[in-house]
C-alpha positions in Angstrom: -32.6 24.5 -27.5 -31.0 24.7 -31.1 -28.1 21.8 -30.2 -30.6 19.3 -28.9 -32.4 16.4 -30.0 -35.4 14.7 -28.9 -36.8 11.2 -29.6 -39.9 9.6 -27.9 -37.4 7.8 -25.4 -34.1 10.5 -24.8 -32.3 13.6 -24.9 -28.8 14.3 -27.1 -27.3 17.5 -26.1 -24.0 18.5 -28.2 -21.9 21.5 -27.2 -18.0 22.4 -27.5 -16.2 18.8 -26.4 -19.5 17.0 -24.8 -22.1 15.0 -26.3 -24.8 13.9 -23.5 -27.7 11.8 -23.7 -30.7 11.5 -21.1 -32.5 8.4 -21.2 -35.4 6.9 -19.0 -34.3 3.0 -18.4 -36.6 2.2 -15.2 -39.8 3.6 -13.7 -38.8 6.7 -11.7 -35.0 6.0 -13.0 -33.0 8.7 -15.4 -29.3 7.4 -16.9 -27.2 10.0 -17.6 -24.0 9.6 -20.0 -21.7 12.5 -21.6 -19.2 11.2 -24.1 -16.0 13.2 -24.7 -15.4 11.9 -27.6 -18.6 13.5 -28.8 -19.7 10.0 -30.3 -22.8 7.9 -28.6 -21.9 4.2 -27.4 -24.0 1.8 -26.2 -21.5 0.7 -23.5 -23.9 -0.6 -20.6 -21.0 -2.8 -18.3 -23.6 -4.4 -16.1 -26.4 -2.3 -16.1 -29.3 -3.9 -17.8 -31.4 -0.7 -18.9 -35.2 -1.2 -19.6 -36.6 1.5 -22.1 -39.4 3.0 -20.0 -41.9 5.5 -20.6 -41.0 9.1 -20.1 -42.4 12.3 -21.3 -40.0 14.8 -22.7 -41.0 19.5 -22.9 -38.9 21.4 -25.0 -38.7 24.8 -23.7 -36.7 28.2 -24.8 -33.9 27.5 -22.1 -34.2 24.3 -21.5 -35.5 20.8 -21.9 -37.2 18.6 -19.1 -37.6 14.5 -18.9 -40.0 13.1 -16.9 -40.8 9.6 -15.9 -42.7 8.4 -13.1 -42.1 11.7 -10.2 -38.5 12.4 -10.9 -37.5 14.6 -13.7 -34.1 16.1 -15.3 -34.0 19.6 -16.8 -30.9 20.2 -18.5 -30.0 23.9 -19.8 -28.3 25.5 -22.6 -24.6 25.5 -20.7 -25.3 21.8 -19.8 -26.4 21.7 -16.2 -28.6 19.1 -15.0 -31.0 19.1 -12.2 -33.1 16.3 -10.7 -36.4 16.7 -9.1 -38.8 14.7 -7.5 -42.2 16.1 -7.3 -40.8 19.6 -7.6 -38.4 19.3 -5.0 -34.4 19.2 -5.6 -33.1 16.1 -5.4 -29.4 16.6 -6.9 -28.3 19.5 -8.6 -24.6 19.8 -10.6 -22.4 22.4 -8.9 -19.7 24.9 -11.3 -15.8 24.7 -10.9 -16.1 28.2 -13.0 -17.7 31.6 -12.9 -20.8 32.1 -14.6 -22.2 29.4 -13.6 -20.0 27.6 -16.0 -17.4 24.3 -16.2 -20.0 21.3 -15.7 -17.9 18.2 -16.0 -14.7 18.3 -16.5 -12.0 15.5 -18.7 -8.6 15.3 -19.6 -7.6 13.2 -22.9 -5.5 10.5 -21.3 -4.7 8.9 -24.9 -5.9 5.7 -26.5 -9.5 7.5 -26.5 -10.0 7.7 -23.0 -10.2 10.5 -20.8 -10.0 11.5 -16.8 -13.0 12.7 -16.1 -15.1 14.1 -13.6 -18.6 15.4 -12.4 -19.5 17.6 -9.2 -23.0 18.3 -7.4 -24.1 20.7 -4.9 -23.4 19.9 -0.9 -27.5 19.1 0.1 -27.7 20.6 3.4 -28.9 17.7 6.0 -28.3 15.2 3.6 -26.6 11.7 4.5 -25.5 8.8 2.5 -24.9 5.5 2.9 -23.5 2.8 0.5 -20.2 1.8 -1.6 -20.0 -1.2 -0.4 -18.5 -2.9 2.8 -14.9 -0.7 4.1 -14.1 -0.6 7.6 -14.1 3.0 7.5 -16.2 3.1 11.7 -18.5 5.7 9.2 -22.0 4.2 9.2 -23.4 7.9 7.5 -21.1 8.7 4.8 -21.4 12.1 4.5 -18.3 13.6 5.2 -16.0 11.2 4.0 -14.3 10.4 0.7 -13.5 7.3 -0.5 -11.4 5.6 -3.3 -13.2 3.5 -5.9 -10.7 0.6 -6.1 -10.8 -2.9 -5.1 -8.6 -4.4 -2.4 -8.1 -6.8 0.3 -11.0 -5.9 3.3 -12.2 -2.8 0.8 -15.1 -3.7 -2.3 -16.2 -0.8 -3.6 -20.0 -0.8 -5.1 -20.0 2.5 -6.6 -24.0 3.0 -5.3 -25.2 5.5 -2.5 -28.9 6.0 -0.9 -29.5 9.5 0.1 -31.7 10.7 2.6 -33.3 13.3 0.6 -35.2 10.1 -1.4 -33.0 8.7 -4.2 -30.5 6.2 -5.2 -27.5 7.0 -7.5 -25.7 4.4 -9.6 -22.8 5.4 -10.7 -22.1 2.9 -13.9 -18.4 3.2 -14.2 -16.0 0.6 -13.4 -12.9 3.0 -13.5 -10.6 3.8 -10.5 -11.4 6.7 -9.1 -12.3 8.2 -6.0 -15.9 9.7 -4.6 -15.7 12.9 -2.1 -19.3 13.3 0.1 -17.8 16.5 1.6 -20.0 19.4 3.0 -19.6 21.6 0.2 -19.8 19.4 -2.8 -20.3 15.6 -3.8 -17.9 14.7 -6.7 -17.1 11.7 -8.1 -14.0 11.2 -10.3 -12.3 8.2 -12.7 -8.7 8.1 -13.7 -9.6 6.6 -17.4 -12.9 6.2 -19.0 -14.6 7.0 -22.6 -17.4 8.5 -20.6 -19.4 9.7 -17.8 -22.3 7.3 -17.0 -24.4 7.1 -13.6 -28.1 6.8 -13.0 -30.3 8.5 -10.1 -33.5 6.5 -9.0 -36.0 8.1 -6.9 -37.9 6.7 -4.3 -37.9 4.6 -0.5 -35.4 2.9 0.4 -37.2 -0.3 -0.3 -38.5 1.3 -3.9 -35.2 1.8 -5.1 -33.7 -1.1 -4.1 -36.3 -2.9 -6.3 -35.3 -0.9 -8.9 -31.4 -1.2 -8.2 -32.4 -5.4 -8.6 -34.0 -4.9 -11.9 -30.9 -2.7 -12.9 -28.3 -4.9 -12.2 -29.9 -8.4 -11.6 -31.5 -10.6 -9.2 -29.9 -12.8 -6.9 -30.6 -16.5 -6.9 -32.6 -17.8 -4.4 -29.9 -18.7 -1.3 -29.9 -22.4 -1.2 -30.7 -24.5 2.3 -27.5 -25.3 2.9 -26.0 -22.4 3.1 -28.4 -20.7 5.4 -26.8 -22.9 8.1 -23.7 -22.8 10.2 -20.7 -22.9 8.2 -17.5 -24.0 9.8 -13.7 -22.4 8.7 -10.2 -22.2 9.9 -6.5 -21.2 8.5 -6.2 -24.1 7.7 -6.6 -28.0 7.9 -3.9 -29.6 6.5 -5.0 -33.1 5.8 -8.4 -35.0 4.5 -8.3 -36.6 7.4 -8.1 -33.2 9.4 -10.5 -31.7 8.1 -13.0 -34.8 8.3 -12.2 -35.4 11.7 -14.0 -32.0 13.1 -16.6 -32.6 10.8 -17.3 -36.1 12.3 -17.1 -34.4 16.4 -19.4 -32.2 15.1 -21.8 -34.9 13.9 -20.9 -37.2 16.7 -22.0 -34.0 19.5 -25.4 -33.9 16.9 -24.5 -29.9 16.4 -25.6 -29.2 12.3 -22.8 -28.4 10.7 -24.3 -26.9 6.7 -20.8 -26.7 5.4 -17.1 -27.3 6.4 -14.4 -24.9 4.0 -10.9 -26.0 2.9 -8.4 -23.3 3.1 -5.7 -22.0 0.4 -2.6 -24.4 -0.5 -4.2 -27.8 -0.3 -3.0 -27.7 -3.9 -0.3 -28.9 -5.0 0.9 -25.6 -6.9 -0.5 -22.2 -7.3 -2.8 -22.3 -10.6 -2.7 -26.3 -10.6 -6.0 -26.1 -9.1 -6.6 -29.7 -7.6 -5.4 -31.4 -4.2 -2.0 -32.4 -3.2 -3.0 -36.3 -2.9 -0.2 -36.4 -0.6 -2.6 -34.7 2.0 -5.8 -35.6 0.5 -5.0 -38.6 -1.4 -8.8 -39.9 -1.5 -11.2 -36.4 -2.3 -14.3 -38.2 -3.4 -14.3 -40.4 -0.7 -14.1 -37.5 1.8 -16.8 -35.9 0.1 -18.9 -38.7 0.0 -18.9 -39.0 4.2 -19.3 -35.6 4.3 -22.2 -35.6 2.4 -23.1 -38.6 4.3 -23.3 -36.4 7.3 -25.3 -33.6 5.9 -22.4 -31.5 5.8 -21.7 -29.7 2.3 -17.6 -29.2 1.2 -16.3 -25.8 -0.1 -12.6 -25.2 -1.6 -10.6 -22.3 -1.6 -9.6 -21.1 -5.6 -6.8 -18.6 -6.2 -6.6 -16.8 -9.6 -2.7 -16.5 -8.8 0.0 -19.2 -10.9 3.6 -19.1 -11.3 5.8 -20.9 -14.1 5.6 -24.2 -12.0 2.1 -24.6 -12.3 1.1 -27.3 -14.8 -1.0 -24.7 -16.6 1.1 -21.6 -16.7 2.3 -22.3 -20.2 -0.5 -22.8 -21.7 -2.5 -19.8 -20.3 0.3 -17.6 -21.1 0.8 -18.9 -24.6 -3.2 -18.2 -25.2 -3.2 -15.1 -23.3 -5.4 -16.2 -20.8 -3.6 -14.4 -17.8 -3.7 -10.7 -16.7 -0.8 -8.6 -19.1 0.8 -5.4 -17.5 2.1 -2.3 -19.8 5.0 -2.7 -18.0 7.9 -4.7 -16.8 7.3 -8.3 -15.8 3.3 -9.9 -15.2 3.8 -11.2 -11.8 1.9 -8.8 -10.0 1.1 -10.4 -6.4 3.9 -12.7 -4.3 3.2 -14.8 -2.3 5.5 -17.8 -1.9 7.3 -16.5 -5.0 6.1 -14.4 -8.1 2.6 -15.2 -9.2 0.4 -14.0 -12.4 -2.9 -13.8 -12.1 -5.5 -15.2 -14.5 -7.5 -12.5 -16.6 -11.0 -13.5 -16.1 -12.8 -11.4 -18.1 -11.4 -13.4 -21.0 -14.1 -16.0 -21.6 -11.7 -18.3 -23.6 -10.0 -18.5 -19.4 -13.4 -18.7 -17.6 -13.8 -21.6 -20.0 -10.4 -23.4 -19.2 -10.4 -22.8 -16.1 -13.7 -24.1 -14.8 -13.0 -27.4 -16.8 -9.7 -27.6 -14.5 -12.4 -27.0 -11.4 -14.9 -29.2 -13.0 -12.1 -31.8 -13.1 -10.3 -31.8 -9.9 -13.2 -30.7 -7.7 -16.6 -30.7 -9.1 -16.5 -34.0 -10.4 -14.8 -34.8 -7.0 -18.4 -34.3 -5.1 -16.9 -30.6 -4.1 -20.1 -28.8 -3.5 -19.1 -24.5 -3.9 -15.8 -22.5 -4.7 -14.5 -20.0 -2.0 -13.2 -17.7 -4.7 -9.9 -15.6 -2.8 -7.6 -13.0 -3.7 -11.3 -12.1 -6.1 -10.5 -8.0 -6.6 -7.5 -9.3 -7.9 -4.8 -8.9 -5.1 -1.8 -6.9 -6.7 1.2 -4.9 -5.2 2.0 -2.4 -5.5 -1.5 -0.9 -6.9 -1.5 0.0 -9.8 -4.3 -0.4 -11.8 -3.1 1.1 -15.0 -0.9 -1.1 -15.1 -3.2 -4.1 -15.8 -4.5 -5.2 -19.2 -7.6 -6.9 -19.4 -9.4 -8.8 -22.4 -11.8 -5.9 -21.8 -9.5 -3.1 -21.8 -7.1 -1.4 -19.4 -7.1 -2.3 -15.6 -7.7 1.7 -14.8 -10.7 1.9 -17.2 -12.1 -1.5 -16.3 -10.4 -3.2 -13.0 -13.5 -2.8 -10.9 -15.3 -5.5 -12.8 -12.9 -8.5 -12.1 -15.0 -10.1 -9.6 -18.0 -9.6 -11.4 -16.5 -11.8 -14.2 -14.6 -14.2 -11.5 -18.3 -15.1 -9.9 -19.1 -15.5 -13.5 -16.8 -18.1 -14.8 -18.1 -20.0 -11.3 -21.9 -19.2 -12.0 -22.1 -20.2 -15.8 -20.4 -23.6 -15.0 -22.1 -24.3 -12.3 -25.4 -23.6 -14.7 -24.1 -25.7 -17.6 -23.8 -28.3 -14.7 -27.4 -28.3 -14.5 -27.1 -26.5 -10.5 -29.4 -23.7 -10.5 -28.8 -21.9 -7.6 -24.7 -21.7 -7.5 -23.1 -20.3 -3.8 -19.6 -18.8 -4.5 -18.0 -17.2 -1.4 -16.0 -14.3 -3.0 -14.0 -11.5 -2.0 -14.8 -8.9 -3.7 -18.0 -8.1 -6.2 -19.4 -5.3 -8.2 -22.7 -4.0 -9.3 -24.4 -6.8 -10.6 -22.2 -9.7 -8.8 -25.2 -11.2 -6.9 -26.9 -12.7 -10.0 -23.8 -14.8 -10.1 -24.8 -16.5 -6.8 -22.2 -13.9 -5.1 -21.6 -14.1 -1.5 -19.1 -11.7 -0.4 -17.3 -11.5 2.6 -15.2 -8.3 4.2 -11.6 -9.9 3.7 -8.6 -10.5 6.2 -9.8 -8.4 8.9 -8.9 -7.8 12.5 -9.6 -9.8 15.6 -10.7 -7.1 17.9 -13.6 -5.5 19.2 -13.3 -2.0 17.1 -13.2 -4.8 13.8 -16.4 -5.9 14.9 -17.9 -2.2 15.5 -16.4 -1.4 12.2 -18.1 -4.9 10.7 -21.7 -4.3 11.6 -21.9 -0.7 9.9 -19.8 -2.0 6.6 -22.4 -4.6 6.6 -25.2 -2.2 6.2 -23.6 -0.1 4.1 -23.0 -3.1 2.0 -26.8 -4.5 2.6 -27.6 -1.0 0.1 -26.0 -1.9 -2.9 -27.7 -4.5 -4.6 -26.1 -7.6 -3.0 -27.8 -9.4 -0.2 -25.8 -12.4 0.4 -22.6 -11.1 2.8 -20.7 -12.1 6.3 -17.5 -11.8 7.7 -14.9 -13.9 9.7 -16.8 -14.7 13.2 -14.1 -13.5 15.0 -11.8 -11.8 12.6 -9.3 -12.9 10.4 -5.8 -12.1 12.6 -4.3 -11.7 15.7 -6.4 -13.3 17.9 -4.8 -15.5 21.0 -7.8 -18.0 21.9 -6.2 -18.7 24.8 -6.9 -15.3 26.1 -9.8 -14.0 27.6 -10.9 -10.8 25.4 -10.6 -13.0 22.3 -13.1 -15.8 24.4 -15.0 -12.8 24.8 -15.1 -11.4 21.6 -15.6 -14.6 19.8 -19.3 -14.6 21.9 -20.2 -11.3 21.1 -18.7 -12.0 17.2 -21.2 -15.4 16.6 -24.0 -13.4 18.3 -23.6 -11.2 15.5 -23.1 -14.4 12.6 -26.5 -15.9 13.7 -28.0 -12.8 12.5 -25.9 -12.4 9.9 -26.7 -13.6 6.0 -25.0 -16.6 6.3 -23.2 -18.1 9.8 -19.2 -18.6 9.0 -16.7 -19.1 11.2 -13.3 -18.7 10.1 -9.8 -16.8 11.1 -5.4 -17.6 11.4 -5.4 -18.0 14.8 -2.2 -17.8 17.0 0.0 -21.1 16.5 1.4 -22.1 19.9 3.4 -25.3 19.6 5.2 -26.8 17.1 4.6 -27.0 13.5 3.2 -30.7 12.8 3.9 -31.3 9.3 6.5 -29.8 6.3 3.6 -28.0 4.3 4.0 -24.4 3.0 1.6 -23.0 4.9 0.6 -24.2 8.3 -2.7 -24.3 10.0 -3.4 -22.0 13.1 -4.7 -22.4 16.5 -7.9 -25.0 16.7 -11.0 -22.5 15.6 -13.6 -24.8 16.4 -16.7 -24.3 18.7 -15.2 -26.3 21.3 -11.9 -24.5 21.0 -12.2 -21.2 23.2 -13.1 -23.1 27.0 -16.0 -25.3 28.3 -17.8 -22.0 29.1 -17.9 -20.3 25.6 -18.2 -23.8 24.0 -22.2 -24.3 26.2 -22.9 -21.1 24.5 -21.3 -21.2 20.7 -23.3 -24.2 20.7 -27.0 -23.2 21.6 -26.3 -20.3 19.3 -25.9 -22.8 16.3 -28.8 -24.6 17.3 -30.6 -20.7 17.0 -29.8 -20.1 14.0 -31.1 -23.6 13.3 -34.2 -22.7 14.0 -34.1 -19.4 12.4 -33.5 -21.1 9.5 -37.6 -21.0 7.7 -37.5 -17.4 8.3 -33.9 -16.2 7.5 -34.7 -18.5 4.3 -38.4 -17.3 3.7 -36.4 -13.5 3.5 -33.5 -14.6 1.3 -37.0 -15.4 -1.0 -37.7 -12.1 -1.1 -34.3 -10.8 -1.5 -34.5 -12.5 -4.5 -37.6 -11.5 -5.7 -37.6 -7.8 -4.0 -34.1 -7.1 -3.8 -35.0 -6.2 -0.1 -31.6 -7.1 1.9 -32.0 -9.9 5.1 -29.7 -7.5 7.0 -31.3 -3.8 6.8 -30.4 -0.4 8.0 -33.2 0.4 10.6 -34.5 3.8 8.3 -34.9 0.9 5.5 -38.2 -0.5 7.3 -38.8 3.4 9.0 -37.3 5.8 6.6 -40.5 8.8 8.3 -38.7 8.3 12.0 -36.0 10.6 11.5 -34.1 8.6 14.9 -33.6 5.5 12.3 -31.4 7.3 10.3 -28.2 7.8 12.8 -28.6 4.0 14.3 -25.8 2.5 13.6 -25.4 0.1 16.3 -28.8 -2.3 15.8 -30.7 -3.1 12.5 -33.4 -4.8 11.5 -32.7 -8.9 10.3 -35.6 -9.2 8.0 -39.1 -7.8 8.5 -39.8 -8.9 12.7 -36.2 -9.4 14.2 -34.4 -5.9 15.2 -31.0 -7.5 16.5 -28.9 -4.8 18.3 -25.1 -6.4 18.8 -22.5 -6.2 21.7 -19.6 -4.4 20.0 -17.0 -3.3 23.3 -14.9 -5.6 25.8 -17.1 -5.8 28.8 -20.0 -4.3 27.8 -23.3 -5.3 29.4 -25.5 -2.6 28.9 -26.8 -1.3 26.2 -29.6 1.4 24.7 -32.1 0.4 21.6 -34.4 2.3 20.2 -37.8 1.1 19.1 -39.1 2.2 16.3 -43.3 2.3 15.8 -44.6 -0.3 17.4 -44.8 -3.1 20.1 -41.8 -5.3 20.5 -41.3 -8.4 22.9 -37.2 -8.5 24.3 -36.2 -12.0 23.5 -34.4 -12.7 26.8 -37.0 -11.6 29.2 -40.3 -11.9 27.2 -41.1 -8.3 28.4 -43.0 -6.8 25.3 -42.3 -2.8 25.1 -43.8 0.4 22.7 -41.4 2.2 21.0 -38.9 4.8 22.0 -35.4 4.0 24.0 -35.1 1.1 26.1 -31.8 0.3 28.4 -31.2 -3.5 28.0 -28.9 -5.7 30.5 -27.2 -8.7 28.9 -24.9 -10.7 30.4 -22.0 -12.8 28.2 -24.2 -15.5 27.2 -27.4 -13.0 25.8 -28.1 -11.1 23.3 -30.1 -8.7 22.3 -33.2 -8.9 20.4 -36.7 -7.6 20.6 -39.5 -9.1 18.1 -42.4 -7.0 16.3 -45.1 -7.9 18.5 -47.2 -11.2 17.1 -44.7 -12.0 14.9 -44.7 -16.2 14.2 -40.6 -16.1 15.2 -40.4 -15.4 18.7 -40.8 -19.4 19.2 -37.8 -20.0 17.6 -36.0 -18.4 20.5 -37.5 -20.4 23.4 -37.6 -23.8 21.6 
């Protein structure tokens, strides 16, 4: 084709308004990028292209890339096709006749541009992905979805289809995604470009290859494989070291203990109010002394009383807005928020961590508030050190579990835990472990929980939990929250990592004149004698689970492979794997199959190839359908016949 050009490694295409360049940047993985500006960058975000061999065939109406068994043919009027092993993978769809108007932008000033990109509906096609949103959708097709941070809601633009492939799409823009019937179509309110990446293979292949592209994560330290325990919030040192010492005392391991938001003495002071906590290294040191690891609750909000709100504003270290005044979240007055894609503030600010907590013998930062919280939400009205909030406000987290990760590194820790909000592509090789936000105490939360979970398991980003029990409105004096609470730590032992944590109803009066009280007890003992006999053998399970939860967060590392797995990940040939969205598989031998309704006692699991031994009963069954009775205090699990595991559940 007379407007292209062809090196030993990509394509440039050039027609009226477009430039677009096809590259090979992984085995069996073609980026994409069209520039409306009609000038190449090298803008990557945080992709971390490899240049990979490809072979490239110029032909009269058209030119192909190949590399490994997927291949692109673009043609003269700028379609692109995807194949693997001459089948269609993804094909782009026209808004016009004529098989015309591929791509489409609007100039949006400042060199930026809407813009957007549409593909054909695949008939039979599901997809699953984006991240964790409690959506109740386990099979996204069908749904559409804005690509936006907020509380409960972290968006990893990345899908799986079931036709084979993985697509990345490497924009950190607002937008919104549409998986309708008759089209797939992703869109960005401001961007200098079109950029996304389609990588063929098995589910296992391409999340390998979504690991290389975006990073590995860390290998998941021993502590945090454990049981951590959480609340809204403990008010006091010696609060918070008294249920640490019951728990030692009743010889039930106890990994880590967290300390809730406004122990500090003022939003963006970042260090304890020594009226509450008036000896931290101290505390730390018995804690330690008891096996039990400390991790504090960060905010990236501060207000004009905050001992460091002058300076940061005077260096521009906080988060500007194109309009009106900079406090963009309130909570307990106005706040700012700190603009952490700056690296002059990930600096400052992890000195003042380093400082007050770090040095303190705090072990890990619970990073809050991470997409950043604003109201209302508007994105373009954010400015970042790396451009507008529209054009770049995905990427906060990535940056916040940055500023934790390097320092932790220069600290000489090589293996940093952050518990974080939010994340993006590429978060978990910041020692990332994300958690689904304020949600719900109820059963429908938990349904919803277990599928975001999966979903999220897809993206790149192994290390993930939620609240045991939700994050609000739950009475623990009543009996479906005693309930749930079971049925909700049945599903954190076979979760990533084991936290409990919610705001539980305050009944009583308020003990002490802090600004934010704690709730309800949220302790294993704090539901009934009944639900405390079997919170507690379920800690000591996942105590024991503990070599071979942390022999797969090993290969998560190494593999990308997820600990928690859609069941088609391990069986993507048994076409019955692909709708289950109510078991999965927790590693390579555990399929785990969680009670999600009040009152529930039956349930139906389906067993893929193979023999598989039901925990409860020792029964072993072959595959296919099995009804399984479990009373309150069971659970449902079956183990892949011979597999060295099965003795951790009888020890």
């Amino acid at each position: 084709m007379h407007n292209t050009k062809v090196s030993d490694h990509k394509i440039l295409f050039s027609r009226a308004g477009e430039l677009v360049r096809l590259s090979a940047c992984h085995d069996n993985a073609i980026r994409f990028e069209a520039f409306p500006n009609c000038r190449e960058t090298d803008e990557n975000f945080t992709l971390l292209p490899q240049e990979t061999a490809c072979e490239i065939t110029e032909e009269e109406h058209a030119v192909t890339l190949r590399t490994g068994h997927l291949l692109v043919r673009l043609e003269p009027n700028g379609k692109v096709t995807f194949f693997e092993n001459g089948r269609i993978l993804l094909e782009e769809k026209p808004e016009l006749t004529f098989n015309d108007g591929f791509r489409n932008y609007l100039a949006k000033g400042d060199g930026l541009w809407s813009a957007r990109v549409t593909f054909e509906g695949m008939a039979n096609e599901r997809f699953y992905g984006l991240g964790h949103e409690a959506s109740g959708c386990f099979d996204l097709k069908g749904c559409s979805f804005d690509l936006r941070h907020v509380n409960a809601k972290c968006t990893i633009p990345f899908v799986y289809s079931s036709l084979g492939y993985g697509f990345l799409w490497n924009n950190p823009a607002v937008g919104q995604v549409e998986l309708s019937n008759n089209r797939t179509r992703w869109s960005v309110e401001a961007t200098k470009k079109i950029d996304y990446v389609v990588i063929a293979g098995t589910p296992k292949e391409v999340s390998e290859t979504l690991s290389d592209l975006t990073g590995h994560a860390p290998v998941m330290p021993h502590w945090a494989t454990g049981f951590w325990q959480s609340r809204l919030r403990y008010e006091t040192q010696e609060d918070l070291l008294e249920i640490a010492r019951r728990y030692h005392r009743e010889n039930i391991p106890l990994s880590a203990i967290v300390c809730d938001y406004f122990h500090w003495t003022e939003q963006g002071d970042y260090r304890f109010d020594p009226s509450y906590w008036p000896d931290v290294k101290a505390m730390t040191d018995e804690l330690h002394a008891m096996g039990t690891k400390l991790v504090v609750s960060v905010w990236p909000t501060i207000n004009e009383n905050s001992a460091n709100y002058r300076y940061m504003r005077d260096n521009n270290l906080l988060i500007r807005t194109t309009r009106g005044s900079d406090r963009v979240f309130s909570f307990y007055g106005p706040q700012a928020e700190i603009d952490v894609t700056n690296p002059d503030t990930r600096e400052f600010v992890f000195g003042k961590l380093k400082e007050n907590y770090l040095d303190q013998g705090v072990d890990a930062l619970w990073f809050d508030e991470a997409e950043p919280e604003i109201h209302p939400e508007h994105f373009d009205n954010l400015l970042f050190h790396i451009g507008p909030g529209n054009a770049m406000g995905l990427m906060y987290p990535y940056y916040y579990a940055k500023l934790a990760y390097d320092g932790f590194v220069s600290m000489g820790e090589d293996a940093p835990v952050t518990l974080t909000r939010c994340a993006y592509l590429g978060s978990q090789k910041y020692g990332s472990l994300v958690w689904s936000g304020d949600i719900p105490s109820t059963f429908k939360s938990l349904a919803d929980q277990v599928k975001a979970g999966l979903n999220m398991s897809l993206c790149g980003i192994p290390w993930w939990n939620t609240d045991i029990g939700g994050f609000y409105g739950a009475d623990t004096r009543s009996d479906e929250f005693r309930e749930l609470i079971v049925r909700w730590f049945q599903y954190g032992v076979f979760s990533p990592v084991m936290r409990l944590h919610g705001s539980r109803i305050h009944h009583g009066e308020r003990r002490l004149n802090v600004k934010e009280g704690t709730g309800d007890p949220n302790e294993i003992w704090s539901f009934g004698e009944e639900d405390y006999r079997i919170l507690r053998d379920l800690v000591l399970l996942r105590e024991r689970l503990r070599p071979y939860i942390e022999k797969h967060m090993r290969v998560a590392s190494e593999k990308g492979w997820p600990v928690m797995r859609p069941m088609f990940f391990d069986f993507p040939k048994d076409e019955a794997c692909w709708t289950l969205d109510g078991q999965y598989m927790f590693g390579d031998d555990i399929l785990f199959a969680p009670i999600v309704q009040r009152g529930q006692t039956e349930k139906a699991v389906y067993l893929p190839d193979g023999r598989w031994t039901l925990t409860k009963s020792g029964e072993t069954f072959a595959s296919g359908w099995q009804n399984v009775h479990v009373e309150i205090d069971e659970f449902i699990v079956f183990v892949k016949e011979g597999a060295d595991v099965i003795h951790a559940f009888y020890e």
